[in-house]
C-alpha positions, 0 to 999 in steps of 0.5 A, a space after each residue: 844830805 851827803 855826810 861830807 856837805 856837813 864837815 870832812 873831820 871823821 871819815 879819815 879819823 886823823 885823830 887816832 895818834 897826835 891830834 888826841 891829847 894825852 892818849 896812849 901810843 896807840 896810834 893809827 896812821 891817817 888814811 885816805 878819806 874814804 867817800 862818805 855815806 849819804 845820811 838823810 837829817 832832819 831839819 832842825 838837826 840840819 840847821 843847828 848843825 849848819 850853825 855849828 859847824 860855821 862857828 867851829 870853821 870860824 874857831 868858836 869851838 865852845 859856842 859849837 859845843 853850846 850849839 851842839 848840847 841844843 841838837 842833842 836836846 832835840 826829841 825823836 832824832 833819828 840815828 843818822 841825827 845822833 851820828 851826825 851830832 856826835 861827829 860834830 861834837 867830836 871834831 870839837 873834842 879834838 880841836 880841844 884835845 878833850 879826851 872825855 868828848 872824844 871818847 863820849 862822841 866815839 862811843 855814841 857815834 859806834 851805838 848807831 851802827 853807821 861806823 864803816 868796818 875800817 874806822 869801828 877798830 880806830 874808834 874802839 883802839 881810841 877809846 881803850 886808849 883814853 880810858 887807860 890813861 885815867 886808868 878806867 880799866 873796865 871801860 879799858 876792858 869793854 874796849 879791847 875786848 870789842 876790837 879783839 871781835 873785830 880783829 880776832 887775830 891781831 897779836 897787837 891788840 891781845 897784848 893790849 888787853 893782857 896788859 890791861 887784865 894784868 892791870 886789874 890783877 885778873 892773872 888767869 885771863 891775862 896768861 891765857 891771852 898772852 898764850 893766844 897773842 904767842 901763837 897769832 905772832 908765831 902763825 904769822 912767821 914772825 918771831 915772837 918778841 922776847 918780852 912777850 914770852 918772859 911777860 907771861 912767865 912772869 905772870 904765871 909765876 906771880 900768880 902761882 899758875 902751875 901748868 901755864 908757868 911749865 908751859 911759859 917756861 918752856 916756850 920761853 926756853 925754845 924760842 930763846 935758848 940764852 944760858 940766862 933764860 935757861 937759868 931763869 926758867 930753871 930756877 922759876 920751875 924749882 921754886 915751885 915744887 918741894 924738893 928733896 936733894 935728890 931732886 935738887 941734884 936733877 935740877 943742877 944737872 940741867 943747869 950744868 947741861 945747858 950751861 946756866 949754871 951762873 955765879 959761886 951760889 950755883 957751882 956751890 950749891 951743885 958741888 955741895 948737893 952732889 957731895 951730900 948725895 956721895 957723888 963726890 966726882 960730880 962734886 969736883 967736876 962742879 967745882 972745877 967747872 966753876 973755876 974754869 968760868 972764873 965763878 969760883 976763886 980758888 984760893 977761897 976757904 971755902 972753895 979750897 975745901 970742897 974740892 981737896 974733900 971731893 977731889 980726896 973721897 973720888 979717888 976712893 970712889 972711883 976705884 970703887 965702882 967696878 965692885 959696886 957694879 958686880 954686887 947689883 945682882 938685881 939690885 936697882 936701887 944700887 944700879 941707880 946709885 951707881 949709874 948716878 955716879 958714872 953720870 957724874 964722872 962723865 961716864 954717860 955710856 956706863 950710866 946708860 948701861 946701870 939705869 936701863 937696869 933700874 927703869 922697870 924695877 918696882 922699887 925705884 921711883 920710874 920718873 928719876 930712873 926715865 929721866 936720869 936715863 934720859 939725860 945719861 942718853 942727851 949727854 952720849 949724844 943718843 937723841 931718839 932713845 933720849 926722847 923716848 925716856 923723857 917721854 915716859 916720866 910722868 908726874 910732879 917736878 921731874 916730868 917738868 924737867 922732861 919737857 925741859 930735857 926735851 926742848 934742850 936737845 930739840 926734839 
């Protein structure tokens, strides 16, 4: 018996976007009616389905159900009995807008392996969708996961799924599929939406993940490069390591390199850290920095301050450099104190000149001498040697400031 002398409800499967109550906009656009598949029934099965369907044409969609519970009593029925069954129950289930029929039928008619390959992700998208809206999120789960078999490479669907593992609080499985869905997107040419991006930054941020937070922040950063995407990354990746001021100081300085320095709580606490550390030019540099941006107001106490103390101690700090230069002798600790200094003077040529004597030097720490080289080498405009210094600083914060440091001047 050809599948469509029975009833023409399935093959198009309209019922993936209006005709399913309450589903998800999920929604599959209604296609051609593909020519349908010879199914050999038998005939008990034949005649209770003949009856059910004259009483779903005449609109007696409840007598069809009652007919069609006696055709799944019926024993030994063949695959093609169950499919065609199931396909009459559920174009009851739409007439109804019963969600559970729908979902129960689909499922029933994709066990008998007679789904065509263009209708089992309509079938799979519709069930996952049903099960999210009673907030089933295992069936939701086993359903998404079947699509992604059927389609490995639908960015679409994997978004699907991270939000239904994010849904379950299964963090990690939620970051590595928001990762996988970023780079189907970015293979396609297309760019990759912003919400996307932050979504997984989000995540791995919640849920403590180190390394895919650097690389969720990172992405993030280089795909959309705004001052408040910047700030956000920036200020993510710090809360997430124990820093000291020195650290703290390397931080601001890539919020002030990439123009995120946001607000009087950031041009403070930069002015303030770089005061603490005896860099009282990089201290007013911030400070008026801040007042060009209308961050701070200068009439303020507090404000009025920091910058006649830091505008005060640079004079004298100034003057003193070129002694400070003669007396390194070797010295890289001082060599780096001193680079430090002219970095914050905007002096980036001398800076370069006093790190270069610190990197290689035992007793200085190699990742804030690399990476202070580096941005030193950004700020001159040196973009190769910029490189090759941030790719040698390895280990804890500042090699996540590296990679920062390194997406910022595009390298």
């Amino acid at each position: 018996m050809k599948l469509g002398m029975v009833s023409k409800m399935v093959i198009a499967f309209a019922m993936a976007s209006g005709m399913v109550a309450a589903t998800p906009a999920i929604a599959a656009k209604k296609e051609k009616e593909q020519k349908a598949p010879a199914l050999k029934l038998s005939k008990p099965i034949q005649a209770i389905l003949s009856d059910a369907q004259k009483l779903q044409q005449s609109g007696d969609d409840a007598a069809a159900l009652t007919k069609l519970a006696e055709a799944k009593a019926v024993p030994d029925q063949t695959i093609d009995d169950i499919y065609m069954v199931n396909a009459l129950t559920l174009n009851s289930g739409i007439t109804t807008k019963n969600n559970d029929l729908i979902a129960t039928s689909l499922e029933a008619m994709l066990a008998t392996g007679k789904v065509s390959e263009t209708d089992a992700p309509k079938f799979w998208q519709t069930i996952g969708s049903i099960a999210l809206s009673k907030k089933d999120y295992p069936k939701a789960t086993n359903a998404y996961e079947k699509l992604l078999q059927i389609r490995p490479n639908d960015p679409e669907t994997m978004i699907g799924l991270a939000e239904i593992y994010i849904s379950q609080k299964q963090s990690s499985q939620a970051v590595e599929i928001l990762g996988r869905a970023i780079a189907a997107k970015s293979a396609t040419g297309e760019q990759v939406p912003e919400s996307w991006l932050k979504r997984r930054v989000a995540v791995a941020y919640d849920a403590k993940l180190a390394a895919p937070l650097a690389l969720s922040t990172v992405a993030l950063v280089k795909a959309y490069p705004t001052p408040q995407n910047w700030r956000d990354a920036i200020v993510i990746e710090r809360d997430s390591f124990k820093l000291d001021d020195q650290s703290t100081l390397d931080f601001l300085r890539l919020q002030a390199a990439t123009k995120s320095l946001s607000g009087e709580r950031d041009y403070v606490e930069y002015a303030d850290t770089a005061l603490g550390r005896g860099f009282p030019g990089e201290a007013k540099m911030a400070v008026e920095a801040g007042i060009a941006a209308g961050a701070l107001d200068p009439t303020k106490p507090l404000i009025k301050e920091i910058k006649n103390t830091s505008t005060t101690k640079a004079v004298v700090d100034k003057a003193s450099l070129p002694g400070l230069e003669r007396d390194i002798k070797g010295n890289a600790k001082l060599a780096l104190a001193t680079g430090d200094a002219y970095y914050g003077y905007g002096d980036y040529t001398k800076a370069v000149e006093l790190y270069r004597k610190a990197v290689g030097a035992p007793a200085v720490d190699q990742a804030t001498a690399n990476l202070r080289l580096g941005a030193a080498l950004a700020m001159s405009g040196d973009k190769a040697a910029a490189t090759e210094a941030f790719k040698a600083v390895k280990g804890g914060a500042r090699e996540t400031l590296a990679k920062f440091w390194l997406t910022y001047i595009g390298a």
